[in-house]
N, C-alpha and C positions, 0 to 999 in steps of 0.2 A: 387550768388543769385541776383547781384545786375542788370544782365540786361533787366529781367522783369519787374524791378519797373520803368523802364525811358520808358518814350516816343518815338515813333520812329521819331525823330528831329533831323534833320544831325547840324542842325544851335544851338543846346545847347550846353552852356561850359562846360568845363570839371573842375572838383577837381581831386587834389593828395589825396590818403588817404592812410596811410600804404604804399605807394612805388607806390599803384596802381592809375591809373587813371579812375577816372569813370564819367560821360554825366551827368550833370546835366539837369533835366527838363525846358522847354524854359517857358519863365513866363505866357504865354498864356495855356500852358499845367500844368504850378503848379496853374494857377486859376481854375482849374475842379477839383483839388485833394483837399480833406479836409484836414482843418489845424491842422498839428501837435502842440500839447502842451508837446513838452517832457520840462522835469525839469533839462534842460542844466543845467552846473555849473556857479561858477562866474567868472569872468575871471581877478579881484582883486587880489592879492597874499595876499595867505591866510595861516595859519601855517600847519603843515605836517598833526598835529592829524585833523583839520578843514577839510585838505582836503579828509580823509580817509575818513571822517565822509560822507562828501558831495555824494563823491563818489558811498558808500554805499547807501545813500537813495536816488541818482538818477538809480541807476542800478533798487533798487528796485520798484522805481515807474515805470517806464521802463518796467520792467517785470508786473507789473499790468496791462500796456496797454495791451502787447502783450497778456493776459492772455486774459481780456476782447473781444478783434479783435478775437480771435481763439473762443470763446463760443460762438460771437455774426456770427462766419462766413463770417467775413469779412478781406476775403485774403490776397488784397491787402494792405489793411490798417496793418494787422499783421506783412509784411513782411518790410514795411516801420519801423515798431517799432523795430521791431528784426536786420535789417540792422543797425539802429540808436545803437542797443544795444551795438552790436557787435565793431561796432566804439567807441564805450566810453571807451571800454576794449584794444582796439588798444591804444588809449592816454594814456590809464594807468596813471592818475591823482592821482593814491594812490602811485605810485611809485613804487610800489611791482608788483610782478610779477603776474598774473591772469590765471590760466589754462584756457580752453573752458572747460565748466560745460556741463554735458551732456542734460541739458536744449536746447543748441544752435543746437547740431543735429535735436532731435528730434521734436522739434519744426520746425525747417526749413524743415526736409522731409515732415513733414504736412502741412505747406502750398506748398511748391511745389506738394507737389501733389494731391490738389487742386487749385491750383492757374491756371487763364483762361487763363492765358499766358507763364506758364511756358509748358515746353517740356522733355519729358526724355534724352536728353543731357545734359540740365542744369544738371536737377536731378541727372545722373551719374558724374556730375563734382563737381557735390556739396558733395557726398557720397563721392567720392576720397580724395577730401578736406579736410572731416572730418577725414577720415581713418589717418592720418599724424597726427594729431594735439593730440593724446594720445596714447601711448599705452594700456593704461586699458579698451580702449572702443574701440580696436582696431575690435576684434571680435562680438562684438553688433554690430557695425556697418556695417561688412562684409553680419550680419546677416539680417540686416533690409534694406540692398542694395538689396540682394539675394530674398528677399519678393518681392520687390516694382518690378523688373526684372519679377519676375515669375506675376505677377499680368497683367503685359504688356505684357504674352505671349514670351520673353525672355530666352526660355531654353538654349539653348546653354552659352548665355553671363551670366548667372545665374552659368551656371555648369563651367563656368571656371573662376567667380570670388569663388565659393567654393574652389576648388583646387588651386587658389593663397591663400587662406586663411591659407585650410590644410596646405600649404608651411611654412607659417608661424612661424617665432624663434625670441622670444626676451629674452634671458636670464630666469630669475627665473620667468617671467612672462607668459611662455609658459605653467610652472607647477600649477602656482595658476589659470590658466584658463583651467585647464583640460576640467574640464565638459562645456566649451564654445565649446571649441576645439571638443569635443564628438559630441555635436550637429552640429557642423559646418560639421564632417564626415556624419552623421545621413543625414542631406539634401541631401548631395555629394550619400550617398545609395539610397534615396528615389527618385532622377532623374535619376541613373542605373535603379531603377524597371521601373521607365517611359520607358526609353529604352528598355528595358528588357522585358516588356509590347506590346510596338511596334512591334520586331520580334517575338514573342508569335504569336500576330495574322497575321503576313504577312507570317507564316511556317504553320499555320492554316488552312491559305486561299488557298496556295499551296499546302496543301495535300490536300484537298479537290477536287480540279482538278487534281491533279493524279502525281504532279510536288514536288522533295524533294531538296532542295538546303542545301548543308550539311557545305556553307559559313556563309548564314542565322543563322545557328543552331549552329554553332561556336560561331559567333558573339553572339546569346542571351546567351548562357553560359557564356560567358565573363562576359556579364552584369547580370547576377544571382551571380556569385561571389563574384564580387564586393558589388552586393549590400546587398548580404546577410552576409559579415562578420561586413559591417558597420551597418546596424541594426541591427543584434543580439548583439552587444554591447551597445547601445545606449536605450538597452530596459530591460540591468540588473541593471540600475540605477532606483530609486522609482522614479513615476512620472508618470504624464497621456502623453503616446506617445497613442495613437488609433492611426493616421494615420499611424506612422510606424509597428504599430502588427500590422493592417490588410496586410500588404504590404507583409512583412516578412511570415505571414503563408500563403498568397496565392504561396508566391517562395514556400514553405515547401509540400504545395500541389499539386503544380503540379507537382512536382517530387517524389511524393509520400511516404512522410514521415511526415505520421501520427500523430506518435507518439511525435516524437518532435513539431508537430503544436500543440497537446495537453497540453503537456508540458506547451509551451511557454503559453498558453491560459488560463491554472490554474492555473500557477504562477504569471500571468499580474490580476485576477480576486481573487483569495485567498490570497495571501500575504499580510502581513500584515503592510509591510515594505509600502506598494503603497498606495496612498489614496484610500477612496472610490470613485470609480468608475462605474455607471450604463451600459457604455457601455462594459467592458470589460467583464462583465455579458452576454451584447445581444452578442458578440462574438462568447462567450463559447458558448450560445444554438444554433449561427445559425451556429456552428462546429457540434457540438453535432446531428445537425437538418442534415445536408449532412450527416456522417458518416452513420445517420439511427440508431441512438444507441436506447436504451429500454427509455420508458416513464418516468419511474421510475429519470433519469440523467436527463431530458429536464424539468421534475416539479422543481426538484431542483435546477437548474440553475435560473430558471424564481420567482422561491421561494425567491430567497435573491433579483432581479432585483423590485421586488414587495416591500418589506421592505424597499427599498431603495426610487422606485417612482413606487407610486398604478396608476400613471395617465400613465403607459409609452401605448403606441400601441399595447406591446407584449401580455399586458393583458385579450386581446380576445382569444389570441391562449390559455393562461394559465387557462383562464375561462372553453375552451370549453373540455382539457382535462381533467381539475379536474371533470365537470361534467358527463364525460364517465367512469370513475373511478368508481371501486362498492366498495370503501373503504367511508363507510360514512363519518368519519373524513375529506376525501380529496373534496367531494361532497358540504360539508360543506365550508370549505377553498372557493370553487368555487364563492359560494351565498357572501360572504364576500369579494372578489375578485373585482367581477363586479359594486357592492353597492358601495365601494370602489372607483373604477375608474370614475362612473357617479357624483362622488361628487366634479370633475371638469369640470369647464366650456368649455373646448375645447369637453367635450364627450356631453355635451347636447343634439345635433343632430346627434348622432353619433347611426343610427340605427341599426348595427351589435349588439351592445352594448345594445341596447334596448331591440332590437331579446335574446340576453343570456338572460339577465332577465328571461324578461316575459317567456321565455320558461319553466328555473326553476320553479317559481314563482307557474305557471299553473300546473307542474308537482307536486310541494307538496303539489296545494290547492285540486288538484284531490281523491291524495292518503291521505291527509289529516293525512300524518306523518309529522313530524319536521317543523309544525306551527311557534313554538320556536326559529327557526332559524329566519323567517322570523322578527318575532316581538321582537327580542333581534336586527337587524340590524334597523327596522323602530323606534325601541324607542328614537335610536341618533339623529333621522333626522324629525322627524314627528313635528319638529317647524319649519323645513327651507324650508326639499324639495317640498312640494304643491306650496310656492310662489315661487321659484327657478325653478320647473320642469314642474309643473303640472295648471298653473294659465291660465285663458279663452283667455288672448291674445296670448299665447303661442298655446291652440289648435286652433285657429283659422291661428296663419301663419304655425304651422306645418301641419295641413291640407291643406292649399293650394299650400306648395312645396312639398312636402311627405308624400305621404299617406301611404304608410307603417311603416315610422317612427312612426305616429299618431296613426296606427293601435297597434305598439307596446307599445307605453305610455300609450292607452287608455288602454288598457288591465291591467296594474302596477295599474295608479293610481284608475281603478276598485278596484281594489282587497285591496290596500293601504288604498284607503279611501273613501270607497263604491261607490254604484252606485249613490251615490248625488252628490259624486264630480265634480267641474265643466269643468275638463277637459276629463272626462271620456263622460260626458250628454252630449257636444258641439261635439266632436269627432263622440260618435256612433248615434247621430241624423242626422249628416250631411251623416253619411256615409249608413242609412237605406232612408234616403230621395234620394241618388244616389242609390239604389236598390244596394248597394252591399252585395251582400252575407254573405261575410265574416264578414263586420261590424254586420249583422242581428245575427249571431250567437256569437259573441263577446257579445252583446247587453245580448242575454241568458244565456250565461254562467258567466257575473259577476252579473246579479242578483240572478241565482241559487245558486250562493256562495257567496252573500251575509253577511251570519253569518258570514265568516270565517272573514269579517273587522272587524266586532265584537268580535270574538276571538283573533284578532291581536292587537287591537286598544285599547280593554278596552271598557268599559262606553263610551258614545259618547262625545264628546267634540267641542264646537265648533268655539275653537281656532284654531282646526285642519283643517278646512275646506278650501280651500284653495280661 
């Protein structure tokens, strides 16, 4: 790491440090660089417990630096500190011996790889380095090389420092790293799918022009093999893999086995052994969703996804079947669904979401059944959402990027909290002054129904107004 920190000075001297030699900065080049304050020791002879002691609380101040340079993003200065660390534990002043803490990696791949002068050669020289210096962090490190590889585009030297990994035997430490070892196969499978993937679509593309290459088809078999023995293992261990269960049931699907991608998708999403997980849920239903299964399987799936997080995306789709539903209970479910999901801030302008509503909304104030519904969901909310949803500066930029948005909020907060409301009056004024239509007849139908905020609402209040 050390020869990003020098200057490029053919005319600086050199230091021994450790065996090695390293360029020091020419003094005109150490006058640009800020001055290090580390808490060298003394160089008095001092007794053994003194010097453990010193030791100790220069490493640690040492580490405060570098701690401070890495928050503050200042690379180079970090790498200057970590350089300096590192050499303190080379002298070994305590006398004793000092392993590398797995502080010293990980911290050096972080600024190398940020650092405006470092290069992915360092970086893989630096990763090597580390690889030697423990075996217990032999396989973290194989792993967090194999990132920093794939990050820069690196597949090939990725997939073959995995499989030097795989290789990998150090006595009983082979078996206490099992599950390193799992995942270190797991990646080795998920760059076979990349492959695997590859000739997928170049047999694709050849049959499509009328051309079958049966070397082609060889070869992706190979890589379906391989990579589905290494991730169907790696996915009976509890834990969030998503990226290898999607991987694994697409191999499962395109060779048309169903059933085990079901399998694998109810036991990655029910068990109980896995944590909870929202997407192993979206999974299930977008299997569920291709298979084409009955409604009845896709509520359920999107049922426990909802429990989990009311704010997810899928919630539109979940909205719109429970509302086609002629089970009132599940109709029900729907209006509680949607209320739900707009009581976060990323759905605010989110006019699909508005459209569900107001549609319900309209649809029960018409038939003038299950009011109740309505006003059992507005009792939770009728102190937040007017200033939250429904406030005059809010119709005033919803009208001017979205007018249908506006068309659909004006319609809610009609109905919510009558026709005095102020984002209902700004909305359909602006939108009867452009002669539109639709606002003129919105205009009529939240004052025809009127009562029903009265029925919804209670006594008028005029805390409520927004």
């Amino acid at each position: 790491m050390d020869s990003f920190l020098e200057e490029e000075d053919e005319e600086a001297p050199t230091v021994v440090v450790a065996g090695k030699r390293r360029r020091r900065s020419s003094p005109a080049a150490q006058a640009l660089q800020p001055p290090l304050h580390l808490p060298f020791l003394p160089l008095q002879p001092v007794s053994s417990n003194e010097h453990k002691l010193n030791f100790r609380k220069s490493k640690e101040a040492c580490l405060s630096f570098i701690q401070d340079a890495l928050l503050q993003k200042e690379w180079k200065r970090a790498a200057e500190f970590l350089t300096c660390y590192i050499e303190s534990l080379e002298k070994d002043y305590s006398r004793e011996h000092i392993g590398p803490s797995e502080m010293i990696w990980r911290t050096g791949a972080e600024i190398l790889w940020h650092h405006s002068q470092s290069s992915m050669k360092e970086f893989n020289c630096f990763m090597e380095q580390m690889k030697t210096l423990g075996v217990k962090r032999y396989l973290k490190v194989c792993l967090e090389h194999v990132f920093h590889l794939l990050c820069n585009g690196q597949i090939d030297e990725a997939y073959q420092n995995l499989s030097l990994a795989e290789s990998w035997r150090f006595g009983e430490q082979t078996a206490i790293q099992d599950k390193e070892m799992k995942l270190i196969q797991a990646y080795r499978g998920l760059l076979d799918y990349y492959s695997w993937s590859k000739q997928k679509n170049i047999l694709l593309e050849n049959s499509e022009d009328g051309f079958s290459d049966s070397a082609v088809e060889q070869e992706m078999h190979g890589y379906f093999r391989k990579a589905a023995v290494n991730l169907k293992e790696i996915i009976k261990i509890p834990g969030v893999w998503d990226i290898f269960v999607k991987c694994y049931v697409d191999l499962l699907e395109f060779y048309g086995d169903h059933n085990e991608a079901r399998q694998v998708l109810n036991e990655y999403a029910y068990n109980s052994k896995f944590p909870a997980n929202p997407n192993a849920h979206v999974y299930l239903y977008q299997f569920l969703k291709r298979q084409r299964e009955p409604k009845k399987s896709l509520i359920s799936a999107l049922k426990i996804l909802h429990d989990i997080v009311p704010s997810h995306e899928l919630m539109i789709d979940f909205n719109t079947m429970l509302q086609k539903s002629k089970k009132r209970k599940k109709r029900r479910l729907g209006l509680e669904v949607i209320f739900a999901a707009l009581d976060y801030a990323g759905w605010k302008e989110n006019a699909k979401a508005w459209s569900c509503l107001s549609r319900q909304v309209k649809q029960i104030v018409i038939s003038e059944k299950h009011l109740d519904w309505i006003k059992q969901e507005w009792n939770s909310r009728k102190d937040w959402w007017p200033a939250f949803h429904f406030s005059r500066y809010l119709a005033k930029r919803n009208w001017q990027e979205n007018k249908s948005l506006s068309y659909e909020k004006a319609l809610v907060a009609g109905i919510l909290l009558g026709k005095g409301c102020k984002y209902f009056k700004y909305v359909s004024h602006q939108g009867c002054k452009a002669q539109l239509k639709r606002f003129r007849m919105l205009k009529k139908f939240v004052n025809r129904h009127n009562p029903v905020y009265l029925r919804i609402s209670g006594p008028p209040d005029s805390s409520v107004q927004p």
